[in-house]
C-alpha positions as CSV (number, residue, x, y, z in Angstrom):
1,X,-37.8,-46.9,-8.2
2,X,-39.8,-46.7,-5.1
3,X,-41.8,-43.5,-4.7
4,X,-42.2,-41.9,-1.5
5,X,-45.1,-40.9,0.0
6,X,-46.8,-37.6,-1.3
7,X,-46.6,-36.2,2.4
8,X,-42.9,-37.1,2.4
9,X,-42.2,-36.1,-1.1
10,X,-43.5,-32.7,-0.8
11,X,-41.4,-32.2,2.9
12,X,-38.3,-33.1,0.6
13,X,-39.1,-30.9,-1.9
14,X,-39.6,-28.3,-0.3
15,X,-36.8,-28.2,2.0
16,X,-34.3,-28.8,-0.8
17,X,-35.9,-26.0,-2.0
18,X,-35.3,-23.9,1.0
19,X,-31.5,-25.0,1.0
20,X,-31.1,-24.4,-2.3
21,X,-32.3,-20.5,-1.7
22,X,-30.1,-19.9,1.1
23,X,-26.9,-21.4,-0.4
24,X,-27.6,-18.9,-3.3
25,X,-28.4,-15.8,-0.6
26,X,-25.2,-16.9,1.2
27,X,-23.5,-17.0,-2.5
28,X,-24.6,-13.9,-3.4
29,X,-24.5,-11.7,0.2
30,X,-21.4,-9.5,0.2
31,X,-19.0,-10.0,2.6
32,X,-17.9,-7.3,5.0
33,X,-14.5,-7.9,4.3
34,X,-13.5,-9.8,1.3
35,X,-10.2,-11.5,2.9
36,X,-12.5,-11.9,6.5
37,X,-9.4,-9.6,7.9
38,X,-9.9,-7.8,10.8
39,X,-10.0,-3.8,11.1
40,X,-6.0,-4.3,12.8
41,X,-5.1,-7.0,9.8
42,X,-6.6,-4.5,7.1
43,X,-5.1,-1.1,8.9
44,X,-1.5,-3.2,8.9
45,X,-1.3,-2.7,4.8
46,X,-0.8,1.1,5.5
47,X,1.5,0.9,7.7
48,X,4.2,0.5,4.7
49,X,3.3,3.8,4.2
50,X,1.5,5.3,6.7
51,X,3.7,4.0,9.3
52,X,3.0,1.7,12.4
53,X,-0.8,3.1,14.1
54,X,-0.9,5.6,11.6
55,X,2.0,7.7,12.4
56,X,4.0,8.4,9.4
57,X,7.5,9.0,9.0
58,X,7.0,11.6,6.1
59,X,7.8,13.5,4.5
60,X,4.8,13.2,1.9
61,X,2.8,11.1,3.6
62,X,0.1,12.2,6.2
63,X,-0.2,10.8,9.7
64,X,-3.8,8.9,10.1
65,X,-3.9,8.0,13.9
66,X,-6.6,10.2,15.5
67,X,-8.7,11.6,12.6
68,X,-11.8,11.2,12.1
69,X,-13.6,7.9,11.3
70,X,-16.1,9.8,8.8
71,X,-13.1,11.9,7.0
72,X,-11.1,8.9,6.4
73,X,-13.4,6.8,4.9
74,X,-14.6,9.6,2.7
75,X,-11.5,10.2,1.3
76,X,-10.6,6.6,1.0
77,X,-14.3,6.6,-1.2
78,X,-12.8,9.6,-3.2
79,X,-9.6,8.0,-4.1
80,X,-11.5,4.8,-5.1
81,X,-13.9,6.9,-7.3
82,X,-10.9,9.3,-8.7
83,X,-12.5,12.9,-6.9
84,X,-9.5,12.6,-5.5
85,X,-6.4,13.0,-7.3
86,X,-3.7,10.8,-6.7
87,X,-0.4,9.1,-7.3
88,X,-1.1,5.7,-5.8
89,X,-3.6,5.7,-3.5
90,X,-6.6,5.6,-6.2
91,X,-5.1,2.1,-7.5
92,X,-4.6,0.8,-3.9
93,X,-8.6,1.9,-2.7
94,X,-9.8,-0.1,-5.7
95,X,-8.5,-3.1,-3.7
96,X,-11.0,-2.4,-0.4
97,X,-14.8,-2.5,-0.2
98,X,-16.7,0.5,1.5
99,X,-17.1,-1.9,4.7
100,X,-13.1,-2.1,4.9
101,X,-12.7,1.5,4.5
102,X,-15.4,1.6,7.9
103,X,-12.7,-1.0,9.2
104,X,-9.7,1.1,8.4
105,X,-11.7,4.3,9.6
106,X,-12.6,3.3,13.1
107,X,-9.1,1.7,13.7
108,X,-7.2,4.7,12.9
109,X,-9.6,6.7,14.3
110,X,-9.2,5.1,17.7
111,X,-4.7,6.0,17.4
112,X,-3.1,8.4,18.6
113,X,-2.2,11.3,16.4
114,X,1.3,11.6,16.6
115,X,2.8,15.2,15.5
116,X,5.9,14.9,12.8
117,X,8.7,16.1,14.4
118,X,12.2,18.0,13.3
119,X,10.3,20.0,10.8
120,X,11.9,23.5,10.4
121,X,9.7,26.5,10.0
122,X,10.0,30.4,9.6
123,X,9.1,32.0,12.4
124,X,7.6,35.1,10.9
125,X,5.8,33.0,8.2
126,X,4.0,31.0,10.6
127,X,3.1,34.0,12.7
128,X,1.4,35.3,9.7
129,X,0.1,32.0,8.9
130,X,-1.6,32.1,12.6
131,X,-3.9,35.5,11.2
132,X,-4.9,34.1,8.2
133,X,-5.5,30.5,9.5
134,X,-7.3,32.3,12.4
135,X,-9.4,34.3,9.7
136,X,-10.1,32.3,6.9
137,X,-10.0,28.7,8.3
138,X,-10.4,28.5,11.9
139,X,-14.3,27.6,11.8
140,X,-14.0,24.4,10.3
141,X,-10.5,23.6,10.9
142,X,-11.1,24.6,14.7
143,X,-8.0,24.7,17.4
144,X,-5.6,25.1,14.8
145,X,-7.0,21.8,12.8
146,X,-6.5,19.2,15.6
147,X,-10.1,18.2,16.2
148,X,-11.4,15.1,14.5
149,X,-14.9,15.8,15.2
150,X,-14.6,18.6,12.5
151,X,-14.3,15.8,10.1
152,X,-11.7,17.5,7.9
153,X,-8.5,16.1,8.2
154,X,-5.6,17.2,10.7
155,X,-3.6,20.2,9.6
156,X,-0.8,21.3,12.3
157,X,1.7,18.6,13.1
158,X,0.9,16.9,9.0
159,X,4.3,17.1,7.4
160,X,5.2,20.1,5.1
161,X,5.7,19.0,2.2
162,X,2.0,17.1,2.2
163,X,0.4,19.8,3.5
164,X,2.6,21.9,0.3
165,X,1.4,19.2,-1.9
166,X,-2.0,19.5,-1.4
167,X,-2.5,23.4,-1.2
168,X,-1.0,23.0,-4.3
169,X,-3.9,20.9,-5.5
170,X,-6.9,22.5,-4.3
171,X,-5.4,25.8,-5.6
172,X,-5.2,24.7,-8.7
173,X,-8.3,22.8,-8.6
174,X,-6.9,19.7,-8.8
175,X,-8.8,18.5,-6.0
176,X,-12.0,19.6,-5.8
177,X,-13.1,21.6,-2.3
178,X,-16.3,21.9,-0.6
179,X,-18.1,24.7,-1.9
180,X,-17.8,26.5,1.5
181,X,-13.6,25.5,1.6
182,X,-13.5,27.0,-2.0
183,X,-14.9,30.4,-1.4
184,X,-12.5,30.7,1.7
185,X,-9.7,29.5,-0.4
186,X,-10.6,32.2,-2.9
187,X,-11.1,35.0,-0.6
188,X,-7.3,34.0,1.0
189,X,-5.6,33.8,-2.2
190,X,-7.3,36.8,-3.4
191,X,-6.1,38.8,-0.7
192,X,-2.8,37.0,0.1
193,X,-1.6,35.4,-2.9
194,X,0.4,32.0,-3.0
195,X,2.5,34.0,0.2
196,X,-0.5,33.6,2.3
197,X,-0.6,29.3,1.2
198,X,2.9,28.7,2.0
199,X,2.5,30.9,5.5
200,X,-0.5,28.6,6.3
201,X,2.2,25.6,5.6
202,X,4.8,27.2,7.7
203,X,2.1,28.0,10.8
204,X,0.7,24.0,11.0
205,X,3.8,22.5,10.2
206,X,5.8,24.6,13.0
């Protein structure tokens, strides 16, 4: 066999080399997606659930459109890593990679929230509900819990029987509050007893 050149020999060596290096960096980079769906195409697999943008149809299932990018992908992170308890939605997260849950945040983020509608409430419930929402839970659930830059999740206009669901599980420590949410929690049921909980349901789902 004819040898090349040593000028010509090394060139080739080295940029097979080279190649050989970036095939494995490309190999081995992670993907930002790991279909290559867009934030719309990965978004659409909640919409079984979740219903179309984010607006759910109930009556367990919270409405996603309009809430916070940051909150969103922080619970999706929880339900992957089980801080968050869950029925389903810790098997499904195990499916998505931290940049998909960015995808999913900033799409639903960027929807409308739309309020569930036809709920019935008691009147006198939910004006008590208004105090101790007003007292306990207004600085960080601010305007009644419709701001997404509090980064905490929409309260009034959720369904009842989610917003039941998950009192349920932070009151019995289930889920696992901020340390801040947790004293106020206390201090509430303390003072106001499972009665004060179910008036807080009755005031954000009027």
């Amino acid at each position: 066999m004819k040898k090349l050149p040593g000028g010509i020999a090394l060139a080739v060596g080295t940029a097979l080399v080279v190649l050989s290096n970036s095939a494995f960096a490309e190999k081995k980079a992670k993907p930002k997606t790991l279909s290559g769906a867009s934030a719309v195409m990965i978004s659409n697999t909640c919409a079984g659930c979740h219903g179309t943008y984010g607006a759910s149809n109930g009556p367990s299932i919270p409405t996603l459109g309009g809430m916070s990018a940051a909150y969103l992908v922080e619970t999706m992170e929880g339900y992957k890593s089980g801080d968050i308890p869950s029925t389903i939605m810790g098997r499904l997260a195990k499916g998505y990679n931290s940049d998909e849950f960015k995808l999913m945040g900033e799409y639903f983020a960027g929807q409308k929230f739309v309020a569930a509608t036809g709920q019935e409430s008691d009147a006198t419930k939910a004006e008590k509900g208004a105090k101790i929402h007003k007292k306990y839970c207004e600085k960080c659930h601010s305007e009644q819990g419709t701001v997404a830059d509090d980064d905490s999740g929409f309260l009034t206009g959720q369904w009842k029987s989610y917003l039941s669901a998950q009192m349920m599980d932070y009151h019995n420590k289930d889920r696992k509050a901020s340390k801040k949410m947790a004293k106020k929690m206390k201090k509430m049921l303390n003072k106001e007893g499972s009665a004060g909980a179910e008036a807080l349901v009755e005031f954000y789902s009027k």
